[in-house]
Residue, then its C-alpha position, 0 to 999 in steps of 0.5 A: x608930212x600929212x599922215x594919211x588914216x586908212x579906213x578898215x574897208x580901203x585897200x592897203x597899199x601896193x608893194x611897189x607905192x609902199x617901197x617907192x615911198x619907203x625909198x623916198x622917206x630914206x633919201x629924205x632923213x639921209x639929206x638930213x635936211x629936216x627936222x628932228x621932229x620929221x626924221x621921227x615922223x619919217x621913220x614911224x611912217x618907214x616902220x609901217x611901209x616896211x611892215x607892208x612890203x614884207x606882209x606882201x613879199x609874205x603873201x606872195x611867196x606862198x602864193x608861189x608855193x601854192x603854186x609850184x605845189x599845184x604844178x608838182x602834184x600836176x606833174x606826179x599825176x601826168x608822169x604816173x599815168x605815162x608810167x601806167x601806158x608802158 
């Protein structure tokens, strides 16, 4: 397996690349048709994937969040107003 180094100014990964990957390492070390060595390497490589895909499930559901706030606030403001006319 070739490691690949991430420069600090290159973009990490996307969740969908990082869990195809994870998948395919799992399929992998379950097939138990590589080495101890390998396995070892694999899992290291599925630690760092797995971290990746929860920091992106992370960011997007705060962006969720911040959005649903948004509308909420949205939504208070319209139904004050509407209150206001009666």
């Amino acid at each position: 397996m070739v490691k690949k180094k991430r420069s600090k100014k290159e973009t990490p990964p996307d969740f969908e690349a990082s869990l195809a990957e994870l998948e395919t390492l799992v399929e992998q070390m379950e097939a138990g048709e590589i080495t101890l060595e390998e396995s070892l390497e694999h899992f290291e490589r599925g630690i760092l994937l797995t971290r990746t895909c929860q920091e992106a499930l992370k960011a997007a559901e705060q962006k969720v969040e911040i959005l649903l706030k948004d509308n909420q606030t949205a939504d208070a403001d319209t139904q004050l107003f509407d209150s206001d006319r009666d």
